[in-house]
C-alpha angles and dihedrals in degrees: 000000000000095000099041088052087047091047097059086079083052116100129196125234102280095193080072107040097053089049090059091045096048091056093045095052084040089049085052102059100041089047086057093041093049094047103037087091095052096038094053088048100043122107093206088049096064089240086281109143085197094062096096091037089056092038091055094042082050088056105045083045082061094035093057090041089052087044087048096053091046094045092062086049114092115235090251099061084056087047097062097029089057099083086059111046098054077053084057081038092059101043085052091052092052089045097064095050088064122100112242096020099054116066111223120208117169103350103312138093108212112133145057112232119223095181088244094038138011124223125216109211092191085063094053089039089062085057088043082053095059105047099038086047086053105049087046093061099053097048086042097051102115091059096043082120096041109091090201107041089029119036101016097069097054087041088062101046096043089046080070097046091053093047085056093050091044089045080052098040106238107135089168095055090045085050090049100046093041088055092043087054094042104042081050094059100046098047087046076058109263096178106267096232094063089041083050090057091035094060098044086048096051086043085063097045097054088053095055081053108053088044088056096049112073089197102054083041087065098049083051088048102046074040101069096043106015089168089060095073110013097159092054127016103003097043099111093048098049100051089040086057089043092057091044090055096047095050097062120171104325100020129234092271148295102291097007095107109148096186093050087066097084101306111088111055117227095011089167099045128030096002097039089116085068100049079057096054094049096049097027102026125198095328099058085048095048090055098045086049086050096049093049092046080047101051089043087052093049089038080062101039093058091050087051094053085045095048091050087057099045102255100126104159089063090044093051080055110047092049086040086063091044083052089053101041083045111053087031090051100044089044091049099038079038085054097056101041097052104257104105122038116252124294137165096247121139120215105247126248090012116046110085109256125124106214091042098049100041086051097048095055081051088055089049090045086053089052094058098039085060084050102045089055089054103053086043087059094041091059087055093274122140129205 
């Protein structure tokens, strides 16, 4: 009771804060601009071109309800609860690779239908990441530079996390977690050596992956020369290029996209950085790409404050979400704009998407929390 009644007169980083709301709000209105066309044209829509605008403010209603709820829980209750929690991670990941229970489009079986809404395991499992990689690195300190006592064990149980997200398929989320794990375990101080011989092995087998898979071979390939085939492989790409170009420096208009109208698949979701350059041009790309630089700087900066106060567990969290913000956001941003090939990635905090958003503002909740114990303790608090 006596510190919740000493934290009211403790504020939150409002740099980043207002970074995360910005690109929540921006993400708001694009997602709306880029859907309004399909959503007007889709039979499962009702023909209402709202129905994307009210899904997505459902969601970030959810979203700042769930952020709400985190924020109010201490660091250590996530600390023990973390083991846990990549156990529930796990089962969730099984679950949707059971018929009847996992719902298939397109291939792939990747969410949980709940008849009004459906749920993606592999979203919540990237926070799960985080906060289980964390709370290992820490217990596992003392063997950072052991192979064997420090590395092998979250090998192990990320080599079956990785086998649930190919069974799926969702190579971006396997790229993602496998970064977040990895970038984790470097920064809690895995010998760089090893992470050295780590990361070259893990660039080979995902090349291996991605030859073996004739699927993957053909998104390098459209990749390369998406201009060779527009119509097939390389049709994304090339439309997603297109709305960057026309957009130029100050873009054609807000909602006068001309891609979004049937061109560029998946302009809310995965693509929706180049309906923002179309209708906002460089300059609306410039300031998403400063917000995000902005947030992950902020996300560090808070780790930083909390590892100089001990609290290395925190710290381990705060730069695992910058991780996160900041490998999802530069393959998506890398995607549209033709430097990865394509992959089926949102951008955080603004693509349409319910598990991912809502998991996102978790992720943010968790970030000023961070912060706000740090400044408690800074003011001669203790916790």
């Amino acid at each position: 009771m006596l510190y919740r009644a000493q934290t009211r007169d403790i504020g939150v980083d409002l740099g980043m804060f207002w970074s995360a709301l910005l690109l929540a709000a921006i993400g708001l209105v694009m997602v709306y601009s880029a859907s309004i066309a399909m959503a007007e044209a889709e039979r499962f829509t009702g023909f209402r071109p709202g129905f994307f605008l009210a899904r997505h403010s459902i969601y970030l209603g959810i979203g700042l309800a769930a952020a709400i709820a985190v924020f109010r829980v201490p660091m250590w209750v996530w600390q023990r609860a973390s083991p846990y929690l990549f156990v529930l991670g796990v089962i969730l990941l099984v679950a949707v690779l059971i018929p009847g229970v996992g719902r298939e489009v397109n291939g792939s079986r990747r969410w949980i239908s709940f008849g009004f809404a459906t749920f993606q395991p592999s979203e919540l499992m990237k926070l799960f990441v985080v906060l289980y990689a964390a709370d290992y690195t820490v217990r596992k300190a003392a063997f950072m530079d052991d192979f064997r006592k420090g590395f092998l064990p979250m090998f192990a149980v990320m080599t079956l996390v990785a086998a649930m997200l190919l069974r799926e398929p969702d190579f971006g989320a396997l790229v993602v977690t496998t970064t977040i794990a990895m970038g984790v375990l470097f920064l809690g101080g895995l010998n760089w050596r090893l992470f050295a011989g780590l990361t070259a092995l893990l660039a080979a087998a995902f090349v291996v992956l991605i030859l073996f898979s004739p699927y993957r071979l053909q998104r390098i390939v459209g990749f390369m020369d998406p201009w060779s085939d527009a119509y097939g492989k390389g049709y994304q790409l090339s439309h997603s290029l297109i709305a960057f170009g026309r957009g130029e420096w100050l873009g054609v208009g807000l909602g006068a996209s001309v891609e979004k109208l049937f061109y560029l698949p998946e302009a809310h979701t995965d693509f929706l950085l180049a309906v923002i350059a179309e209708e906002l041009g460089f300059a609306g790309v410039a300031a998403v790409i400063t917000l995000f630089l902005y947030l992950v700087h902020r996300a560090f900066a808070a780790g930083r404050q909390a590892a100089s106060l001990e609290r290395y567990y925190a710290a381990l969290v705060a730069q695992g979400i910058g991780v996160w913000f900041a490998a999802q956001a530069f393959i998506n941003m890398g995607v549209n704009m033709g430097l990865l090939p394509t992959k089926g990635l949102t951008l955080p905090l603004l693509s349409f998407g319910g598990t991912g958003i809502v998991v996102n503002m978790v992720a943010v909740a968790l970030l000023l929390r961070v912060d706000h114990e740090n400044r408690y303790l800074m003011k001669g608090g203790s916790l």
